[in-house]
N, C-alpha and C positions, 0 to 999 in steps of 0.2 A: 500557223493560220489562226486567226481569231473566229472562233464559229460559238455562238450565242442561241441557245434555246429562250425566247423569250416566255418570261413567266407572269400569268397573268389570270385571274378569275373568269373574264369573261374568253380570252383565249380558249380555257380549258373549256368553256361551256361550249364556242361555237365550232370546236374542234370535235364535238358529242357529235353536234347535228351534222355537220362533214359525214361522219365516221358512218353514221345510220344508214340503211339499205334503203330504207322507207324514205327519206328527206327528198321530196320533190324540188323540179331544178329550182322555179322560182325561192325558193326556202335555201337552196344552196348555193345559189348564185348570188345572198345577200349574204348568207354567212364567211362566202368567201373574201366578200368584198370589205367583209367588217375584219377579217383577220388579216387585208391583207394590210389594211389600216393601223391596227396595233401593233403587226410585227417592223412597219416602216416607220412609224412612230418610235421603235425603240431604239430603227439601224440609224436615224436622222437624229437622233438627240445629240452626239458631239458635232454634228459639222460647223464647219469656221465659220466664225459672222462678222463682219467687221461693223463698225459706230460710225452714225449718221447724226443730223443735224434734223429733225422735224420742228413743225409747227402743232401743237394740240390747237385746239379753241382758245385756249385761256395762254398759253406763252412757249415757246418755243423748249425742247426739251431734248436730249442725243437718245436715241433707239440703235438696236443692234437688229440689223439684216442677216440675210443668210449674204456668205462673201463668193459664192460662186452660181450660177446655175445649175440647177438640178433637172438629168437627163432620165428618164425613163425608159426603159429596153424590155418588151415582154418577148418571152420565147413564144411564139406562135408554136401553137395557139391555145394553149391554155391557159398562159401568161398574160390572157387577154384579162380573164377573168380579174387577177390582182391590178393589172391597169388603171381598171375603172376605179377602186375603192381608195389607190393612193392619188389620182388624178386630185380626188373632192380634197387633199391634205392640202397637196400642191397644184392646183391648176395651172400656175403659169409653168411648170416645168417643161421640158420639151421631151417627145417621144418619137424612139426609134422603133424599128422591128427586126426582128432576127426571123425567118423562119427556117424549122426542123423539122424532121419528122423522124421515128426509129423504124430502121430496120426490124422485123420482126421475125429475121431469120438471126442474124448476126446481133443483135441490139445496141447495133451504134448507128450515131445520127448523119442522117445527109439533109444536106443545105439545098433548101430550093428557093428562101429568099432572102436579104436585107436592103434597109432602108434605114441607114442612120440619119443625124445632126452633122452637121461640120461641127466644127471645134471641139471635140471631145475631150481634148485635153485639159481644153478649161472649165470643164466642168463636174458636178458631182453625178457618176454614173451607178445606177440601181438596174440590177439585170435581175426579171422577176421569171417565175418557175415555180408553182404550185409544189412540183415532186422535184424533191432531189432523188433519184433512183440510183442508178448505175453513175451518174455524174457527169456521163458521157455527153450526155447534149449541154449539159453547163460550163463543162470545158467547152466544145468548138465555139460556145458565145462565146465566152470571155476572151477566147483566142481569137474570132473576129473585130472584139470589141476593144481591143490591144492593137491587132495589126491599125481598124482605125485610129490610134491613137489617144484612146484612153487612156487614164494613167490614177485615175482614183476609181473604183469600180467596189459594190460593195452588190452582192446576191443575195436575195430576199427569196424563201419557201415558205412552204403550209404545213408539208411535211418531207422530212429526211431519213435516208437510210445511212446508217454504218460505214456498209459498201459507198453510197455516195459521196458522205461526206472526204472520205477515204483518200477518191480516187481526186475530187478536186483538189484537196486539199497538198498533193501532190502537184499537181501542173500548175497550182495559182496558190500559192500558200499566203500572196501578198491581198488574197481575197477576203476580205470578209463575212463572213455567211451566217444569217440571221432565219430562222424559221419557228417556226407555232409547235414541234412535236418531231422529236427521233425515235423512230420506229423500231422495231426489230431488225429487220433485214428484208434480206428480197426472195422474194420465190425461186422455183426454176427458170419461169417466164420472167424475171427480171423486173415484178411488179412487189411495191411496198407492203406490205405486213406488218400490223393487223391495216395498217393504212387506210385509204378511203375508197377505193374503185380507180376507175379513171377517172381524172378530172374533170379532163376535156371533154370527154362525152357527156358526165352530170352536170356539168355545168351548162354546155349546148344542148341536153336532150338530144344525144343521136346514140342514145345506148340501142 
């Protein structure tokens, strides 16, 4: 499996203000959105482009496009959060939704929604997830996001664990996985270390 810590100055800087207990949501709900910018910025730099014929002002000239559509998949719901900051890269992309949630006894995920695109096959698919933890909810996407007929699928974090990378990297090794910072490991509770809290909640303020 190809998995990429991307390296960057201001990564490390807005991975500081993440990391902060004090970082209010507004303050963290921009830092997420800027990270989730760079880290997709670095998963999107090989994709296939094919050659075009344009016009400038002054005379006609060949540009390279992107050669596929690019699909967007956030894990609800905190995956909402990365959404928004790769939308502003790519607006014409299209977006699906997966939602999960974890058991908080057993800590694996059940499925209580999706809403993809048709044709996933032809497309480039980004399945986004602030925490990689236990991997468990990044596997049932990617295994929804296969049965519908994905076939390029590349997953974008904020931060990963050990154990997470671990476990995906076992059920989808054809995955590519790109994140801002690999943590220690997991707690007992199954939460990333020294990591950032919950996401989902500092990002929506429902701590």
């Amino acid at each position: 499996m190809s998995f990429q810590v991307v390296e960057h100055s201001l990564v490390r800087d807005r991975l500081a203000r993440l990391r902060h207990c004090g970082t209010e949501p507004e303050a963290f709900r921009r830092a997420v959105h800027q990270l989730a910018q760079l880290v997709a910025a670095e998963a999107m730099r090989d994709l296939e482009v094919r050659v075009e014929e344009r016009r400038t002002p002054l005379a006609a000239t060949r540009v390279e496009v992107l050669a596929r559509p690019v699909v967007l998949v956030p894990i609800l719901r905190a995956g909402l959060g990365m959404l928004q900051g790769v939308l502003e890269l790519v607006p014409e992309a299209q977006v699906g939704h997966i939602g999960l949630y974890r058991n908080e006894e057993t800590h694996r995920p059940e499925s209580y929604y999706a809403k993809l695109p048709g044709g996933l096959g032809d497309g480039e698919v980004f399945l986004l997830d602030p925490m990689l933890a236990t991997g468990n909810s990044a596997v049932a996407a990617a295994d929804q996001l296969k049965a519908a007929g994905a076939r390029r699928i590349r997953f974008l974090s904020v931060i990963a664990a050990p154990e997470g990378v671990r476990c995906f990297a076992a059920k989808h090794p054809d995955v590519a996985v790109y994140t801002a910072a690999l943590d220690e490991g997991l707690t007992s509770a199954a939460y990333i270390t020294p990591g950032l809290g919950d996401a989902g909640d500092r990002y929506f303020g429902t701590l």
